[in-house]
VODREN-586512 format. One record per atom (N, C-alpha, C): residue in three letters; residue number from 1; x, y, z; atom name; chain. Coordinates in steps of 0.1 Angstrom, whole numbers, padded with zeros to 4 digits. Layout:
N
    aa     i       x       y       z   at   ch
   Ala   NUM       X       Y       Z   CA    A
...
END
This chain:
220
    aa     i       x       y       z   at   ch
   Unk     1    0009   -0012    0000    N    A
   Unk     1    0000    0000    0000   CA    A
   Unk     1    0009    0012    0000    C    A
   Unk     2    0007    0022   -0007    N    A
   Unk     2    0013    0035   -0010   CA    A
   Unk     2    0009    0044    0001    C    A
   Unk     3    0020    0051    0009    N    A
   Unk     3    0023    0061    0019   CA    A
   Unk     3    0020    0069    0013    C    A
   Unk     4    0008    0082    0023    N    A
   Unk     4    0008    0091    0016   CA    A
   Unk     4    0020    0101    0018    C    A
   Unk     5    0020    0116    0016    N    A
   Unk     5    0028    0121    0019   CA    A
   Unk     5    0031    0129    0037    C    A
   Unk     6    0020    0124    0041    N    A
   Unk     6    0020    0127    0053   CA    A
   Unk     6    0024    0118    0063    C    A
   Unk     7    0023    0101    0055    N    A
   Unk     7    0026    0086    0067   CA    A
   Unk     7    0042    0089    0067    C    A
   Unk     8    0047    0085    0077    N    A
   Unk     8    0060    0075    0081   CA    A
   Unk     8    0067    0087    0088    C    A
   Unk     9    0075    0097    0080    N    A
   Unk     9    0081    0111    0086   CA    A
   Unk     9    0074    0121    0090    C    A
   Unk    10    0060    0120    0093    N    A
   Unk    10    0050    0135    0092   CA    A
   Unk    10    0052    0143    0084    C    A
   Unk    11    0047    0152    0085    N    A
   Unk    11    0045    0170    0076   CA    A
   Unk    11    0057    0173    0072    C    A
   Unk    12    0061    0174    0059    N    A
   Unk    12    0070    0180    0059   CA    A
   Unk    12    0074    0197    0064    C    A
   Unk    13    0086    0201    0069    N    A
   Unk    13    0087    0214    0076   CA    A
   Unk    13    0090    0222    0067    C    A
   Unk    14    0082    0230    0073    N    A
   Unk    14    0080    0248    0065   CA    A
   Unk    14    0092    0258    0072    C    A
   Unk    15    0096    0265    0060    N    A
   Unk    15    0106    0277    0062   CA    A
   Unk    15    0110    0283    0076    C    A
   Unk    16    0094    0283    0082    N    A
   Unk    16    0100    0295    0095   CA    A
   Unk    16    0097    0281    0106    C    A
   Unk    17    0096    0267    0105    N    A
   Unk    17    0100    0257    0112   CA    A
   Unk    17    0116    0254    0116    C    A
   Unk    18    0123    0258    0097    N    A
   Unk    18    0137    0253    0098   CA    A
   Unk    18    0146    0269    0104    C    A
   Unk    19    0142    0279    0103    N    A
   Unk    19    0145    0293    0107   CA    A
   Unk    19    0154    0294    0123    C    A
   Unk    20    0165    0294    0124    N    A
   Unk    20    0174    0295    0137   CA    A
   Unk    20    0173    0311    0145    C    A
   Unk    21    0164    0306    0156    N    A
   Unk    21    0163    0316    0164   CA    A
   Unk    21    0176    0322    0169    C    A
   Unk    22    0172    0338    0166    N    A
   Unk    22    0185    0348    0174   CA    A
   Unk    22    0183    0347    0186    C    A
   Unk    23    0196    0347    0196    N    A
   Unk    23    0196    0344    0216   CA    A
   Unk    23    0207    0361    0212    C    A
   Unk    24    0199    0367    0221    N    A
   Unk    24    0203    0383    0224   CA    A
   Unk    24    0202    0379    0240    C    A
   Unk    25    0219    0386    0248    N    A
   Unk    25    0222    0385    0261   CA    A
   Unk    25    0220    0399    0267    C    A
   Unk    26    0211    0410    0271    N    A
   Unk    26    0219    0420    0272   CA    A
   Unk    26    0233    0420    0285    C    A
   Unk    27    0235    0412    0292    N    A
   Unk    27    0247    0412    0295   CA    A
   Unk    27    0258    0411    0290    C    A
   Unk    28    0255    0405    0280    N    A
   Unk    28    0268    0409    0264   CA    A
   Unk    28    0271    0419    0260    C    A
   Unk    29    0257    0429    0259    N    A
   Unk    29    0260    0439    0252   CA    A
   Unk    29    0266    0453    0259    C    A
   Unk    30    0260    0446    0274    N    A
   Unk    30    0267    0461    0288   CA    A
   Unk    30    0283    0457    0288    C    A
   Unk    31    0288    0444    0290    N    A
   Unk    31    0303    0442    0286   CA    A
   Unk    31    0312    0443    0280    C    A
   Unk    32    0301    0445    0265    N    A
   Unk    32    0309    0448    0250   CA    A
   Unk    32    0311    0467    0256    C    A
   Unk    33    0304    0473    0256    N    A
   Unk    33    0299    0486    0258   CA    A
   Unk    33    0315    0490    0272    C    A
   Unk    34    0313    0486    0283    N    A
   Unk    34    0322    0488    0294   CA    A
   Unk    34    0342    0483    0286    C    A
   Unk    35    0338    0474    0278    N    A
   Unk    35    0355    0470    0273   CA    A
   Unk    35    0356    0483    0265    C    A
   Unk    36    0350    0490    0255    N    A
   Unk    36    0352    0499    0244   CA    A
   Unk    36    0351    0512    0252    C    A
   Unk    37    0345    0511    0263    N    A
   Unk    37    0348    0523    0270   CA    A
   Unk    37    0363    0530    0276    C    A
   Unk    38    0365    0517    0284    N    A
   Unk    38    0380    0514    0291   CA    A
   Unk    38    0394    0517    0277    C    A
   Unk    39    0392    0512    0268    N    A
   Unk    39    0397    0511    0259   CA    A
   Unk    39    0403    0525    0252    C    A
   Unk    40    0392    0538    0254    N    A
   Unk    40    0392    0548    0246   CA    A
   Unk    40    0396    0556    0262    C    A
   Unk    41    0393    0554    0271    N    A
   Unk    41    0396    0561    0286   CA    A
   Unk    41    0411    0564    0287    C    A
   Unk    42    0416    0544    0284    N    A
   Unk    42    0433    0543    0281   CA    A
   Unk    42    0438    0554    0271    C    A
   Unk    43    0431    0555    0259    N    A
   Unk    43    0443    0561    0250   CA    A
   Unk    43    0439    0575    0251    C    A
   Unk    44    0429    0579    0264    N    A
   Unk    44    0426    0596    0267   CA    A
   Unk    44    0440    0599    0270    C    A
   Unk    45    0440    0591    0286    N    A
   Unk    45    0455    0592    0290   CA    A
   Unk    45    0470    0588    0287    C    A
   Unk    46    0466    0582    0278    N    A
   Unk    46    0483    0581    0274   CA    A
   Unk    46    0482    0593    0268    C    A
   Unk    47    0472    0595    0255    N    A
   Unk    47    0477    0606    0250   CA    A
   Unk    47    0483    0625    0255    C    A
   Unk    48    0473    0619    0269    N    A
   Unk    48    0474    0633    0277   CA    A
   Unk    48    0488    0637    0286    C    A
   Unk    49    0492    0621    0291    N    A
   Unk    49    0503    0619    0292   CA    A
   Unk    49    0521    0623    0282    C    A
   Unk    50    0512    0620    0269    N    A
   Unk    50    0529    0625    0257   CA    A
   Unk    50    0525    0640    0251    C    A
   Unk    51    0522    0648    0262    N    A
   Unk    51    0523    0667    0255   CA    A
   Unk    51    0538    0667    0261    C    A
   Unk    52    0545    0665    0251    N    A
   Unk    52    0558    0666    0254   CA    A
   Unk    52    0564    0676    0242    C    A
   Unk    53    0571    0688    0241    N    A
   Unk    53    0572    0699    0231   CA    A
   Unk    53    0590    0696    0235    C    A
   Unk    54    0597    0703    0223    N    A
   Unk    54    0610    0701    0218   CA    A
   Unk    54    0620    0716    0224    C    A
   Unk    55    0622    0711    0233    N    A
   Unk    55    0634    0729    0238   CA    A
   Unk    55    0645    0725    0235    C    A
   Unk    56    0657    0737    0238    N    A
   Unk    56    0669    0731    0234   CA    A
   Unk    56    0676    0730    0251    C    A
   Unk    57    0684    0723    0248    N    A
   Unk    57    0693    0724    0260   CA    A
   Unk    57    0713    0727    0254    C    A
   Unk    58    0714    0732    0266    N    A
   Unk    58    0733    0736    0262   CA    A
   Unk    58    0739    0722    0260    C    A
   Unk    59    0750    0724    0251    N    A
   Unk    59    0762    0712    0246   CA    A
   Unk    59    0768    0712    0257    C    A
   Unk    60    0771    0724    0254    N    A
   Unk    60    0788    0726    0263   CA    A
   Unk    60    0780    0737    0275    C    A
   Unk    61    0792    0744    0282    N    A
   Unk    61    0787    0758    0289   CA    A
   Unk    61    0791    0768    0278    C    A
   Unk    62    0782    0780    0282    N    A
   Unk    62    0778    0791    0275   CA    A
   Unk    62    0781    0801    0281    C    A
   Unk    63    0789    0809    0280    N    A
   Unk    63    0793    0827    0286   CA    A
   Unk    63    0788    0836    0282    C    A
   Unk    64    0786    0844    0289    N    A
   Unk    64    0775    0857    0285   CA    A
   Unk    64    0791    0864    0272    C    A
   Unk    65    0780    0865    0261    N    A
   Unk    65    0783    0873    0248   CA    A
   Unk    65    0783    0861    0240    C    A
   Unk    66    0787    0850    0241    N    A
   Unk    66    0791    0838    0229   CA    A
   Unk    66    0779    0839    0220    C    A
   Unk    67    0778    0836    0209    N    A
   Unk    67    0769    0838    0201   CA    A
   Unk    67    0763    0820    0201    C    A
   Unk    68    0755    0817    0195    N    A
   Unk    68    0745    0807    0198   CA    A
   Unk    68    0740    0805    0180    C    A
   Unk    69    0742    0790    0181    N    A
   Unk    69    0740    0786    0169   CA    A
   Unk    69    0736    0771    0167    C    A
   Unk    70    0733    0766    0159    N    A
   Unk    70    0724    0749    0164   CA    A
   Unk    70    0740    0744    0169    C    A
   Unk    71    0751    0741    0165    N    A
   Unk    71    0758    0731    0167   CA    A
   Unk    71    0761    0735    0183    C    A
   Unk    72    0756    0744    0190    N    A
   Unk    72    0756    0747    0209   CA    A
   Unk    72    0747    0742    0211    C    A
   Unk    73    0736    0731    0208    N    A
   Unk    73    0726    0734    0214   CA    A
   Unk    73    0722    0718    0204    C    A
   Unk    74    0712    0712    0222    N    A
   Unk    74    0709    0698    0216   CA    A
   Unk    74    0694    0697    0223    C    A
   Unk    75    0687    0692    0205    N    A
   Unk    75    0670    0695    0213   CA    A
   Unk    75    0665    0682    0224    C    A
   Unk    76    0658    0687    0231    N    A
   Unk    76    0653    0675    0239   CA    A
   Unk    76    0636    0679    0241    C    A
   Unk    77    0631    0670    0245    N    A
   Unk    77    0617    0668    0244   CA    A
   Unk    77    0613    0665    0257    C    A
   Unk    78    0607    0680    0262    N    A
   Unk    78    0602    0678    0278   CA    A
   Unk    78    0589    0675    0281    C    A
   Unk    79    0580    0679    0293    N    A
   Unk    79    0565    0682    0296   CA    A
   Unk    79    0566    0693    0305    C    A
   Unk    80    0567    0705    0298    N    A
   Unk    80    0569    0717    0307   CA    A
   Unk    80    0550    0719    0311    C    A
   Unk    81    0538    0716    0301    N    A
   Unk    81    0532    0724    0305   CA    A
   Unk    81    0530    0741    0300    C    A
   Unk    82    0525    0752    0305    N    A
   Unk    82    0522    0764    0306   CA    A
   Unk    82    0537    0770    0305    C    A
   Unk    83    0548    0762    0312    N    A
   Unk    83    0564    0770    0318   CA    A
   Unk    83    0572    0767    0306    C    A
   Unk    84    0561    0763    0287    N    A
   Unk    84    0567    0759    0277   CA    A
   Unk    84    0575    0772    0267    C    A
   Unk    85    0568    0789    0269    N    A
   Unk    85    0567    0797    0268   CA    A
   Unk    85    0579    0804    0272    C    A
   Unk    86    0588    0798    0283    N    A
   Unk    86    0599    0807    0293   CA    A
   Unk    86    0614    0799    0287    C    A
   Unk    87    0612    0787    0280    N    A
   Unk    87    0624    0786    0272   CA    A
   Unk    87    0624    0784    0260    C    A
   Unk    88    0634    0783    0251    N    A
   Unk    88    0638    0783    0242   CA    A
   Unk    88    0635    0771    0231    C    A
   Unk    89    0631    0771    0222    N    A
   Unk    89    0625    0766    0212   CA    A
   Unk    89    0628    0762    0200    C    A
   Unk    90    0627    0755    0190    N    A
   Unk    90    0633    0755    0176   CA    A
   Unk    90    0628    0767    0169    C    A
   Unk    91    0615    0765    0175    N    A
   Unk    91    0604    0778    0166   CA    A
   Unk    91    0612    0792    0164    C    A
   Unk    92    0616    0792    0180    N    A
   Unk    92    0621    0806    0185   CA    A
   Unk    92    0634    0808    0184    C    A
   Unk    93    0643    0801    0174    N    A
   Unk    93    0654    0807    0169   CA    A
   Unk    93    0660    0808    0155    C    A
   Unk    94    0665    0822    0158    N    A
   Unk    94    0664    0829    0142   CA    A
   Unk    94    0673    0828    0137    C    A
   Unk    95    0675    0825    0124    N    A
   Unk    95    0685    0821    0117   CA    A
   Unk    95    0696    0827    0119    C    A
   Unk    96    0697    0837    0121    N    A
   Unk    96    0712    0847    0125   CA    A
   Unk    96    0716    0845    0138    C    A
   Unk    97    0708    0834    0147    N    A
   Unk    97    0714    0832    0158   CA    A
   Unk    97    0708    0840    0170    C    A
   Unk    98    0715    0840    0181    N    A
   Unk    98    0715    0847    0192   CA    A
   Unk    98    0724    0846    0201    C    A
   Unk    99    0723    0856    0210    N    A
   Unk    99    0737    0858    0219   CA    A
   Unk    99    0735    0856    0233    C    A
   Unk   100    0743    0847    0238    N    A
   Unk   100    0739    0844    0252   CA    A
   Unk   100    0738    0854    0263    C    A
   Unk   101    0735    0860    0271    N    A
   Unk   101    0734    0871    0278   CA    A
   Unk   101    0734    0869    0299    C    A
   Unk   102    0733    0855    0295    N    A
   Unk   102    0739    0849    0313   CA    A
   Unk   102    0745    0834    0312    C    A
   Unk   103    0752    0833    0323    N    A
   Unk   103    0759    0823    0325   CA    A
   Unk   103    0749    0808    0316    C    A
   Unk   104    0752    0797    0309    N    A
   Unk   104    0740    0786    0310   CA    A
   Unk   104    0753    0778    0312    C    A
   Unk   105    0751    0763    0317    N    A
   Unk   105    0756    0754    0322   CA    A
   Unk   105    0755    0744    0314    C    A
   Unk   106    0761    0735    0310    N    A
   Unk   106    0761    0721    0303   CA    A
   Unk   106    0752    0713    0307    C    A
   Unk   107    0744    0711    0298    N    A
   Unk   107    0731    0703    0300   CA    A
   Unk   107    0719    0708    0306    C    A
   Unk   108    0719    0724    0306    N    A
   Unk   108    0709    0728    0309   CA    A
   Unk   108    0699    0733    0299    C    A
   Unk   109    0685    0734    0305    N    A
   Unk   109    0677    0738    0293   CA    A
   Unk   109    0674    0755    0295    C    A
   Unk   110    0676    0758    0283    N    A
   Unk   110    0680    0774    0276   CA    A
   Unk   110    0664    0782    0279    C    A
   Unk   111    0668    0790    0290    N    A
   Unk   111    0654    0800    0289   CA    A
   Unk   111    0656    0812    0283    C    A
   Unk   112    0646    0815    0277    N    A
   Unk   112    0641    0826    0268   CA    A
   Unk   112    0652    0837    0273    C    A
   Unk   113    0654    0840    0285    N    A
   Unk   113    0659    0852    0291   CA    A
   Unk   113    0668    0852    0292    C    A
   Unk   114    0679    0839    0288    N    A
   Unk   114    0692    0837    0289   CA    A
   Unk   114    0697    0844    0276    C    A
   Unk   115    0693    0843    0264    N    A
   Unk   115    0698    0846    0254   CA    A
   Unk   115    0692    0861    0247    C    A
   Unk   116    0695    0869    0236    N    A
   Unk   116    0689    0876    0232   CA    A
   Unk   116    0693    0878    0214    C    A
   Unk   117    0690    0891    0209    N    A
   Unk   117    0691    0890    0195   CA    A
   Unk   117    0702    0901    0193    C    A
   Unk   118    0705    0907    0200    N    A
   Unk   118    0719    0916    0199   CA    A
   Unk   118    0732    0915    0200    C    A
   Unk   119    0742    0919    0194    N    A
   Unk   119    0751    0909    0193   CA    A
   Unk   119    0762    0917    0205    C    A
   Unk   120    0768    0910    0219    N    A
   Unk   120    0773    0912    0227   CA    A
   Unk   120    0786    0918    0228    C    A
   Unk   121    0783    0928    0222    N    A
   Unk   121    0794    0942    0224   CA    A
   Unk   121    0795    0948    0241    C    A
   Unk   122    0788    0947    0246    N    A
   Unk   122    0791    0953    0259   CA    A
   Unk   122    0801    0945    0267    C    A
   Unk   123    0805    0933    0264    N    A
   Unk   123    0815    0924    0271   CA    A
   Unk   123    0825    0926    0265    C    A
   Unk   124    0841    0921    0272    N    A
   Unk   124    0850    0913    0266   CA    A
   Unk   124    0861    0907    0274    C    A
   Unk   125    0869    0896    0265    N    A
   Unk   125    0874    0889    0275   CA    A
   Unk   125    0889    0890    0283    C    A
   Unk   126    0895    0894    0296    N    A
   Unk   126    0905    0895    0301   CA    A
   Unk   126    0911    0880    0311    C    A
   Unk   127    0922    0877    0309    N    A
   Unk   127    0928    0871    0316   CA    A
   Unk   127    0936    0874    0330    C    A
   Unk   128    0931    0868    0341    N    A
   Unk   128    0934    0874    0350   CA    A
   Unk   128    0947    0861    0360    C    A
   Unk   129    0958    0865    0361    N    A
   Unk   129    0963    0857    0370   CA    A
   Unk   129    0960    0858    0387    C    A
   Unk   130    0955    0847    0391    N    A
   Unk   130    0950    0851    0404   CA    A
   Unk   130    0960    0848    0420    C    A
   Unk   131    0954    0852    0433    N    A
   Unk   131    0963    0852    0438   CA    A
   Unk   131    0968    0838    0440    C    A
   Unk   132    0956    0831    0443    N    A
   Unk   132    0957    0819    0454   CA    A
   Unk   132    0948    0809    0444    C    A
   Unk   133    0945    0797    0453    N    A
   Unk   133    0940    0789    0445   CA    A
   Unk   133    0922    0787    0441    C    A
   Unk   134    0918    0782    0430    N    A
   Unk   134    0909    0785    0426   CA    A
   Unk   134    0898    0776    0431    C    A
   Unk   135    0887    0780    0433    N    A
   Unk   135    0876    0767    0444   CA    A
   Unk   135    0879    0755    0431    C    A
   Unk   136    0876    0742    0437    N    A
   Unk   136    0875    0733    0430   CA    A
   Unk   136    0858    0736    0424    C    A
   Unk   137    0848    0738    0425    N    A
   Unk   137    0835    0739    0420   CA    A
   Unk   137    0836    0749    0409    C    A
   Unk   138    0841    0760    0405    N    A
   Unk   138    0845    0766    0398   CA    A
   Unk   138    0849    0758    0385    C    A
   Unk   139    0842    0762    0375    N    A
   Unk   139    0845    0761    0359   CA    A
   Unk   139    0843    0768    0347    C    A
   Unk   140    0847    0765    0331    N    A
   Unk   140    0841    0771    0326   CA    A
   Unk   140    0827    0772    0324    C    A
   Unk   141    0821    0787    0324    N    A
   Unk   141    0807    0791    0327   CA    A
   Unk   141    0803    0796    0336    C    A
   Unk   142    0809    0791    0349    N    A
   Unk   142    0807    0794    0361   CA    A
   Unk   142    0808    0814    0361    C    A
   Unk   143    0794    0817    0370    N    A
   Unk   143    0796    0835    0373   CA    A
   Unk   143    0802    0836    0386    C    A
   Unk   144    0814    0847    0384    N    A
   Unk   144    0822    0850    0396   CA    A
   Unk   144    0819    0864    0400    C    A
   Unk   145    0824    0871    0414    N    A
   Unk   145    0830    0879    0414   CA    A
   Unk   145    0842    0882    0413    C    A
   Unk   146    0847    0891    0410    N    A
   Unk   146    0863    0893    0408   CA    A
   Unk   146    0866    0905    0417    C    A
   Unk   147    0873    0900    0428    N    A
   Unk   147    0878    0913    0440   CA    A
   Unk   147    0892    0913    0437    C    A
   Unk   148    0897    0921    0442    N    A
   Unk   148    0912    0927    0442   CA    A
   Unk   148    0915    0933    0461    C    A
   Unk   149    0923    0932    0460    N    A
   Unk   149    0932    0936    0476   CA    A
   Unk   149    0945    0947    0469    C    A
   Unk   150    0945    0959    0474    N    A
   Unk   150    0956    0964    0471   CA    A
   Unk   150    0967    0962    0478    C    A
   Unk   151    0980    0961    0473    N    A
   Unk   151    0994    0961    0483   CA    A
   Unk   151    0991    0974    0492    C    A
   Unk   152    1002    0972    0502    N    A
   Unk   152    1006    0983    0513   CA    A
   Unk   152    1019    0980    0512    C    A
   Unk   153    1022    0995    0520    N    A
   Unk   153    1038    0996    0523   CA    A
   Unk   153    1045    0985    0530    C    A
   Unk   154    1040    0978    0542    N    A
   Unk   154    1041    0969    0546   CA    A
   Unk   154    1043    0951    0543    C    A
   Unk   155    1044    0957    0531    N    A
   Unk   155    1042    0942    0521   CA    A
   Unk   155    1028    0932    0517    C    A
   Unk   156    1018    0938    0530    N    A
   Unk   156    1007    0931    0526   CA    A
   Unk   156    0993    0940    0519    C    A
   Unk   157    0985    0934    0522    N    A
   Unk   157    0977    0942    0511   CA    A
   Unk   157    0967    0945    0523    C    A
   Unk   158    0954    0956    0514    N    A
   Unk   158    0947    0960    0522   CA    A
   Unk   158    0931    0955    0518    C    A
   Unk   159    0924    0957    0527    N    A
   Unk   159    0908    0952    0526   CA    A
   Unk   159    0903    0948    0512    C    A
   Unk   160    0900    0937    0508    N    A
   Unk   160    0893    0928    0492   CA    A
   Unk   160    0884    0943    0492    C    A
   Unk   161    0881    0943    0477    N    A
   Unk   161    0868    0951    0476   CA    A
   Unk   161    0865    0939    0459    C    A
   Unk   162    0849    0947    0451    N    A
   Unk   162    0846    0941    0441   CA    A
   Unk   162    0850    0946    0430    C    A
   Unk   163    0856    0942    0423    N    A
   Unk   163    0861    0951    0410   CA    A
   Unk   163    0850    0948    0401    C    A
   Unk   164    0846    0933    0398    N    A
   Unk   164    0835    0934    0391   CA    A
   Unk   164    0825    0921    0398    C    A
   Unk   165    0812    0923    0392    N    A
   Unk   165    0806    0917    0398   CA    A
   Unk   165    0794    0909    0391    C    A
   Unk   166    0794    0893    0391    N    A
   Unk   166    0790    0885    0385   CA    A
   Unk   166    0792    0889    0369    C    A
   Unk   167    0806    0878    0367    N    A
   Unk   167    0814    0881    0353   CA    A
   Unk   167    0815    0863    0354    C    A
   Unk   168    0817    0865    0338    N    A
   Unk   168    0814    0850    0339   CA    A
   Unk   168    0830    0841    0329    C    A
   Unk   169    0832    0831    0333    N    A
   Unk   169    0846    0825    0333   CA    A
   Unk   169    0846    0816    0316    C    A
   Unk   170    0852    0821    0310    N    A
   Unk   170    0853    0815    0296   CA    A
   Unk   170    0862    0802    0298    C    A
   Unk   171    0877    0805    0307    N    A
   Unk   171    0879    0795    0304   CA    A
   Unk   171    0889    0790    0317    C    A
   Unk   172    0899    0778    0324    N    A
   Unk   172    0906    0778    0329   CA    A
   Unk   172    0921    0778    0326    C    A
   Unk   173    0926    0786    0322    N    A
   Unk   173    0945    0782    0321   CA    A
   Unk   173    0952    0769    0333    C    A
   Unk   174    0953    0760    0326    N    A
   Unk   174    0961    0752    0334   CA    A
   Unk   174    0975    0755    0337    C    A
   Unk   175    0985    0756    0345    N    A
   Unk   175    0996    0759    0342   CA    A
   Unk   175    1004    0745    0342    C    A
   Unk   176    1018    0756    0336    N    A
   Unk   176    1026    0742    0329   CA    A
   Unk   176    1042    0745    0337    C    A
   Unk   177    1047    0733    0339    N    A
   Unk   177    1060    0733    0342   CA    A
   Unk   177    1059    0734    0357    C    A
   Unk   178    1073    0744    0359    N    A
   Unk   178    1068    0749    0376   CA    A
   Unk   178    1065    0761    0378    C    A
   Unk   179    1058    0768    0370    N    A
   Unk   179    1050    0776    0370   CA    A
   Unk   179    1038    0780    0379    C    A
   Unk   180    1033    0785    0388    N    A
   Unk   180    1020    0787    0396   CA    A
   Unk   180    1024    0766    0403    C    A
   Unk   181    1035    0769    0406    N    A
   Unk   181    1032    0751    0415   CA    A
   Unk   181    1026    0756    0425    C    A
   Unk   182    1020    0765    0431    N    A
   Unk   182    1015    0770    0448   CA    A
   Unk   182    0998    0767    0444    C    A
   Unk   183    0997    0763    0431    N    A
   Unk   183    0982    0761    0428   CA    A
   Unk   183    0973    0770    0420    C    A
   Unk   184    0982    0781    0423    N    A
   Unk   184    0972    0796    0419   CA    A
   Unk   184    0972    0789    0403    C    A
   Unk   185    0959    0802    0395    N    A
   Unk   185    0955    0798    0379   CA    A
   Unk   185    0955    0811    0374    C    A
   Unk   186    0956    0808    0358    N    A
   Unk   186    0953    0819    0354   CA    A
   Unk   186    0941    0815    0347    C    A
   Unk   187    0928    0826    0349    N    A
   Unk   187    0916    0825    0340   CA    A
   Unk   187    0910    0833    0336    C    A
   Unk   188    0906    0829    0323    N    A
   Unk   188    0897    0840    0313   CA    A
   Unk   188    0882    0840    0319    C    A
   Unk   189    0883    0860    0315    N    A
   Unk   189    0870    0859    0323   CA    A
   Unk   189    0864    0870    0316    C    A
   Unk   190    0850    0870    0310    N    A
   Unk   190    0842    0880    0305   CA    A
   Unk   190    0832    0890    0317    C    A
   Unk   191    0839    0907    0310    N    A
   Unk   191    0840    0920    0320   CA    A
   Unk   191    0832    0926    0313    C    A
   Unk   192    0825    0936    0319    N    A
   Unk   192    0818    0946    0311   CA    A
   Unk   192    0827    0955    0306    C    A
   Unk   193    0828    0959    0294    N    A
   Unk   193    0838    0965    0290   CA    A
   Unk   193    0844    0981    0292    C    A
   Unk   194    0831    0987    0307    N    A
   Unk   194    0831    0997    0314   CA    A
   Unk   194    0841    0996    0326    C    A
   Unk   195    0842    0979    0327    N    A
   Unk   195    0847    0981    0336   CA    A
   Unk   195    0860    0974    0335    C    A
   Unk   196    0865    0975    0325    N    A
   Unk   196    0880    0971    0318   CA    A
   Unk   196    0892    0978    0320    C    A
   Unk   197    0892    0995    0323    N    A
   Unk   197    0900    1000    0327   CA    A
   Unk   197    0905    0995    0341    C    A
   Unk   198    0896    0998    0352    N    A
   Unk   198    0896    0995    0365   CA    A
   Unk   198    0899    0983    0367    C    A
   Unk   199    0896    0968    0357    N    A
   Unk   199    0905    0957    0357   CA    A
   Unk   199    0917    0958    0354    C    A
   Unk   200    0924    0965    0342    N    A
   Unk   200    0931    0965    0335   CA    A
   Unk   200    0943    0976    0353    C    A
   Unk   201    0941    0987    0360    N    A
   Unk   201    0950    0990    0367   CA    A
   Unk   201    0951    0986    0377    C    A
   Unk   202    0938    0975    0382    N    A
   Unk   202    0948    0968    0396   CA    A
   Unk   202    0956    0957    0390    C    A
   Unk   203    0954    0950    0381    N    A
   Unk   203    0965    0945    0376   CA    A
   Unk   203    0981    0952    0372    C    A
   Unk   204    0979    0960    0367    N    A
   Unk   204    0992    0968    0366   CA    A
   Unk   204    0997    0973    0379    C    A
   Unk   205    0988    0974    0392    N    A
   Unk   205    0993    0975    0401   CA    A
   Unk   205    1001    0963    0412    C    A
   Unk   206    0995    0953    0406    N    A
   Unk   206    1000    0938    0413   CA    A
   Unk   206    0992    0938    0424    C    A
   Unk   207    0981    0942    0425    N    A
   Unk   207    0964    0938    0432   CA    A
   Unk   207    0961    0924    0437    C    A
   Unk   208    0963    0920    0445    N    A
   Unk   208    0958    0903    0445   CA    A
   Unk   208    0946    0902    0444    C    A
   Unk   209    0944    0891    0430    N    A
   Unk   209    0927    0893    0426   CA    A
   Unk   209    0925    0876    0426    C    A
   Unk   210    0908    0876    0431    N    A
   Unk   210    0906    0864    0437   CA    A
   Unk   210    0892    0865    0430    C    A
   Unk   211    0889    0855    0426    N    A
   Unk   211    0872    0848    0422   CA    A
   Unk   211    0863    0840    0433    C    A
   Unk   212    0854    0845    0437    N    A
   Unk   212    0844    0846    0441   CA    A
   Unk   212    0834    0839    0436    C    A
   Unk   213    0830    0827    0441    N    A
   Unk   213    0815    0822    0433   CA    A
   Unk   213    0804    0832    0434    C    A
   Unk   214    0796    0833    0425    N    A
   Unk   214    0784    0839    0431   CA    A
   Unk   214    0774    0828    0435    C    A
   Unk   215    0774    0817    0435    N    A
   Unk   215    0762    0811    0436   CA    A
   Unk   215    0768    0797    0438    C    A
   Unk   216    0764    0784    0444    N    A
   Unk   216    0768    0772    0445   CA    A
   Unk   216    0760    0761    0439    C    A
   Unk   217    0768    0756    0433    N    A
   Unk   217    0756    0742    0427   CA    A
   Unk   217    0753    0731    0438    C    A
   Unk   218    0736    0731    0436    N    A
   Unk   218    0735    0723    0448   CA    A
   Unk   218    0739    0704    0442    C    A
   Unk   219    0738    0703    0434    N    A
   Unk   219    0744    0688    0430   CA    A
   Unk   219    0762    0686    0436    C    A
   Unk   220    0756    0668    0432    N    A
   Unk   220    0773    0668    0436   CA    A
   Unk   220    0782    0657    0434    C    A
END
């Protein structure tokens, strides 16, 4: 006897029988939501973290009048912040350079105020042999004062005074032979050029002239 189409396997199945139901969690979708949040939170703060802008910092040390040009100067990349304004910049240097106008120190970063755009005629440089010996802290760059003691009849000299005041040291003369064996140095040192005479006759006088830090570095 002939099956109809309905004996042995039943009905056959219609379209939205064979149709695979969608399973929606919304706890899936609050976790998907919280990971993509976290995610963009992260790269708020890193990003906010690399405002990092390009200043220059000194090669070497720098004396007031040297002129200033890229091969003095090595960029580094800080997070000043607001305090990005108070130094010195790629932006902010002009092709003709600039002239240093205070002491800067090796490896320091260059503020605006240290340098300027005129070219440093009011300095220049004297060598001064001194009396005694020179502080070990003391280097090129370093700002001194420079006193003198005048001789007396008596052989010795009389009360230090300031001949000049915060002059800054280009360079150290080492001595050679047995020359200055007692320690003493001779060092180059940039003077206002007003006050070059008044250098120039306590030396002619044989003045005992001594350098004076102005200031101590607190490293060490």
């Amino acid at each position: 006897m002939r099956r109809g189409p309905d004996a042995g396997s039943g009905r056959p199945k219609t379209g939205a029988q064979t149709r695979t139901r969608f399973w929606f969690d919304p706890r899936f979708a609050l976790g998907l939501v919280l990971v993509v949040a976290s995610i963009a939170g992260v790269s708020v703060v890193v990003a906010g973290s690399d405002r990092t802008i390009a200043v220059y910092a000194a090669r070497a040390p720098l004396a007031v009048g040297d002129s200033l040009d890229p091969a003095d100067l090595v960029e580094t990349r800080v997070s000043l912040g607001a305090a990005d304004t108070l130094y010195l910049t790629p932006a902010r240097l002009p092709a003709d350079g600039l002239v240093v106008t205070r002491t800067i120190t090796a490896g320091e970063l260059i503020p605006a105020s240290a340098v300027g755009t005129h070219a440093g005629t009011a300095v220049t440089s004297i060598v001064l042999d001194l009396s005694g010996r020179l502080s070990a802290g003391l280097t090129a760059g370093s700002t001194v004062d420079v006193w003198s003691a005048a001789p007396t009849e008596d052989g010795g000299f009389g009360p230090p005074s300031v001949l000049v005041g915060q002059a800054a040291i280009v360079r150290i003369l080492e001595p050679t032979g047995l020359i200055q064996s007692d320690g003493a140095r001779s060092v180059e040192v940039l003077v206002p050029k007003a006050k070059v005479a008044v250098v120039l006759q306590a030396v002619a006088n044989e003045e005992a002239i001594s350098l004076i830090a102005v200031n101590s570095p607190i490293g060490g």
